[in-house]
N, C-alpha and C positions, 0 to 999 in steps of 0.2 A: 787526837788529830790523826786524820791519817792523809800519804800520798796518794792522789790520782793515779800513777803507774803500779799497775802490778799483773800479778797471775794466778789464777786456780785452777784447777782440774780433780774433777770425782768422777769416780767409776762402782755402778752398783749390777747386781743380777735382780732383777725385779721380775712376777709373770715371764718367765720365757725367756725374758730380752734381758742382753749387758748394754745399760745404757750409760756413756758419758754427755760430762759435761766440761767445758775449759773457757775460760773466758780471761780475756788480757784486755787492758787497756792504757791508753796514754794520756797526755792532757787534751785539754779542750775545754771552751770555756762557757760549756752548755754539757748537758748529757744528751749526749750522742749513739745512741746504741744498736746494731745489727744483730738480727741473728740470723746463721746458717745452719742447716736442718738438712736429711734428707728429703726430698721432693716430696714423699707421700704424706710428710710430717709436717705440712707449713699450716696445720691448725695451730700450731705449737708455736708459732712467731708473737701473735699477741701476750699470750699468756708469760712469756718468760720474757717479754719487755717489761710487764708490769712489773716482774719480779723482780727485774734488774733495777726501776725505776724505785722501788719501797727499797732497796739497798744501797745503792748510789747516788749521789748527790751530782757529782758533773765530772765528764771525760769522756772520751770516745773509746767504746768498750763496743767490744766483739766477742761472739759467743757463739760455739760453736757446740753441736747436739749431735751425737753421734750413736747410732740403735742399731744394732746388732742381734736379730734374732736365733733361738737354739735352732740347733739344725732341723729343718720339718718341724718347724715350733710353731709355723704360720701357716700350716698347710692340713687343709681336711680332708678327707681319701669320701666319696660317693658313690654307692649301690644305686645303680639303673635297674629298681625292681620291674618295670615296665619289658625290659629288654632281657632282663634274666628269664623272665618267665615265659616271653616268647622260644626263646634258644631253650629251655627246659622242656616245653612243648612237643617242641620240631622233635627233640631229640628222643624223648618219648617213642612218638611214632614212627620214627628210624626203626627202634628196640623191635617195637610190633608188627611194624609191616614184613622185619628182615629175618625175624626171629635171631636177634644180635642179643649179647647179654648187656641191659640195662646197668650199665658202672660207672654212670657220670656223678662227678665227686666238684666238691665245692672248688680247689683245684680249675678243674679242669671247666668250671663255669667261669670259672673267674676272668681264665686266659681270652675269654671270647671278647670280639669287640665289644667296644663301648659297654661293656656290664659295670668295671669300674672307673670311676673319673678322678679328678683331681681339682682342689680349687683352692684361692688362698685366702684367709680366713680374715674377714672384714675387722679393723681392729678399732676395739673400745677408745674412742676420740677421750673419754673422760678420764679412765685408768691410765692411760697413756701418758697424756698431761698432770696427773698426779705423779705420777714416779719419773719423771722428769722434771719436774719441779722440784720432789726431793732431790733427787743428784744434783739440780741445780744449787739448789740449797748449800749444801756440802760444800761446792767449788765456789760458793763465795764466801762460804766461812774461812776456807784454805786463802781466797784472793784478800781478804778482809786484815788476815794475818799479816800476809805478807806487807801493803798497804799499811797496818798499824807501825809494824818496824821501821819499816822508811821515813814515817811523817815522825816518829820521837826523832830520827836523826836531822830531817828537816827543823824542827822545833829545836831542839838545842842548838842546833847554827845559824835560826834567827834569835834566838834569846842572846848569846854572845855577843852576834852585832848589834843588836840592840844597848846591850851593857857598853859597848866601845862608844854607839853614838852619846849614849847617856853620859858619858865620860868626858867626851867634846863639848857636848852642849855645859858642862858645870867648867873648862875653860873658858868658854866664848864670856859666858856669866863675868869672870875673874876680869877679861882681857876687856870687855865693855868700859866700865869706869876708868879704869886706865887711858883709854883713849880720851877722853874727853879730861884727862889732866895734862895729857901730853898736848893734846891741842891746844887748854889754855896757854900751855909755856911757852908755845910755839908761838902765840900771837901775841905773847908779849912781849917775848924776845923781838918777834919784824915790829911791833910799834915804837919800842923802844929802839932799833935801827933807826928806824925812819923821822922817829919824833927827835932823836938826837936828846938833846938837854931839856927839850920840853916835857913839862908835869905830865903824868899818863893819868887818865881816867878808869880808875880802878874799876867805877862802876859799869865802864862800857863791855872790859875785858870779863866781868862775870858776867854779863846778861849775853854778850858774843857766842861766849860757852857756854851759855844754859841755851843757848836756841842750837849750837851743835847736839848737845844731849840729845834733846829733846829730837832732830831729826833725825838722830842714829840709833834713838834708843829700840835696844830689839829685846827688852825684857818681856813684852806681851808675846813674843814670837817663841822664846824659850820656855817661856811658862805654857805656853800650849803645845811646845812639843814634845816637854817633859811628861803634857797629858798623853799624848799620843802615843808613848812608851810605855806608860801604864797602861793603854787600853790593848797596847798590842801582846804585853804581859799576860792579863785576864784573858784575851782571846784563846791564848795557844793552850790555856787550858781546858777550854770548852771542850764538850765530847761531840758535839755538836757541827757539819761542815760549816768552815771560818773562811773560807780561801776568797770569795767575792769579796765580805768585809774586811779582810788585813788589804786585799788588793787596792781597797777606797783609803783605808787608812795609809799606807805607803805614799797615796800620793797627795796627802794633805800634809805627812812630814815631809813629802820632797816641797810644799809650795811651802809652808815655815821656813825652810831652810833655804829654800830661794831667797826670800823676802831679809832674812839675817844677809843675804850675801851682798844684794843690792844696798845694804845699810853700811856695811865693813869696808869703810874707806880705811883700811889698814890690810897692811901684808900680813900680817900673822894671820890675823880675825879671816882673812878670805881663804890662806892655807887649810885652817879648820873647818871653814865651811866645805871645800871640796874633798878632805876628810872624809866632811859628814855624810855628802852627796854620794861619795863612792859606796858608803854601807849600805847605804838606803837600797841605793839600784842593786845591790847585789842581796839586800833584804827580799825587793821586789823581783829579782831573778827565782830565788827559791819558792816563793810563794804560791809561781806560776804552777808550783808540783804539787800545793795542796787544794783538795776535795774542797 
């Protein structure tokens, strides 16, 4: 499991150039990804979305490419043999017409205009995007790290809450039957008030309390969120991104536990239900951080 938030950064010398890479990101509940490049490099914007996209599952990540070339690493020096050989000419027939001593030296060609030029060296779109992709590479194994450390911490402090809900829910289980003995005493105690010396109808006071049961009873509601604990169990150990699935499961134990609360005509029984409601939401707080 890992978290959504994290950071990486690599730095390699490849061909000529030091090039980084760094990429952070935080949550978000798509993948969302930019990258920032030097200007002459926005070939390099597809290629390291895909990359980011085969490695990340969801979060707004930003990435950032930074090329650095050796000094004069990107630059070609050009012979104007055209132009040397006219100034080589001229200067020829200086020598002969003036009877001057012929001593023109490479030197001294060289300084003439435009003999040499300068240009800067068209760069390999393919090589470029390869070794950029490796550093990329690197800086999300480094982001990958850090992201795995975080989501074990996440996952142990939803496994805990999860054990605390699992602990309420085998309350509510205990506190259910109970209720519905309490109830019967209760209406036998006002019929006996009310009927005074008159015979009570044994048989009415159990079928009274079997139809409260029956409208309170939230053992299908516990037994499927005791599912829902187990599934959230198996999840967090998938290696696999879980974050949309726990997010759907959280809120199928919050409508369970709704549903127990709308039944818990009892003060205790509704105590535990908002108990159980506070771990949920703070289940479903943490989750917002996983991948």
């Amino acid at each position: 499991m890992k978290s959504m938030t994290g950071y990486g950064r690599a730095k390699q010398e490849l061909h000529g150039r030091t090039i980084t890479a760094e990429l952070r990101a935080v949550n978000h509940r798509y993948l969302d990804c930019t990258v920032k490049a030097p200007r002459q490099y926005g070939f390099l914007d597809d290629a390291v979305k895909k990359a980011a996209a085969a490695r990340i599952a969801r979060g707004k990540v930003e990435v950032y490419i930074g090329v650095e070339t050796q000094e004069g690493g990107d630059i070609a020096v050009t012979v104007n043999h055209a132009v040397a050989e006219h100034y080589l000419t001229a200067l020829h027939e200086l020598a002969d017409k003036y009877g001057l001593r012929d001593d023109v030296s490479v030197m001294s060609l060289a300084k003439l205009p435009d003999v040499l030029g300068s240009e800067r060296i068209e760069q390999d779109a393919d090589e470029m995007t390869r070794d950029v992709l490796s550093v990329f590479g690197e800086a999300c194994d480094n982001f990958d790290e850090m992201r795995t450390r975080e989501g074990a911490k996440l996952a142990e402090d939803v496994r805990n809450r999860a054990s605390e809900i699992e602990r309420m829910v085998g309350e509510v289980e205990v506190r259910s039957p109970e209720r519905v003995r309490e109830y019967r005493e209760k209406l036998l105690a006002r019929m006996k008030e009310v009927l005074a010396d008159t015979s009570i109808d044994e048989t009415r006071i159990v079928t009274e309390a079997a139809i409260y049961a029956d409208k309170t009873a939230v053992d299908e509601e516990t037994v499927r969120l005791r599912s829902h604990l187990q599934q959230l169990d198996g999840m967090l150990n998938e290696v696999k991104p879980v974050g949309r699935k726990l997010d759907f499961l959280v809120q199928e134990m919050n409508r369970e536990t709704n549903t127990i609360g709308s039944k818990a005509n009892d003060v205790s029984m509704a105590q535990i239900v908002v108990n159980i409601k506070s771990e949920i939401e703070k289940i479903r707080e943490q989750i917002q951080n996983i991948e």
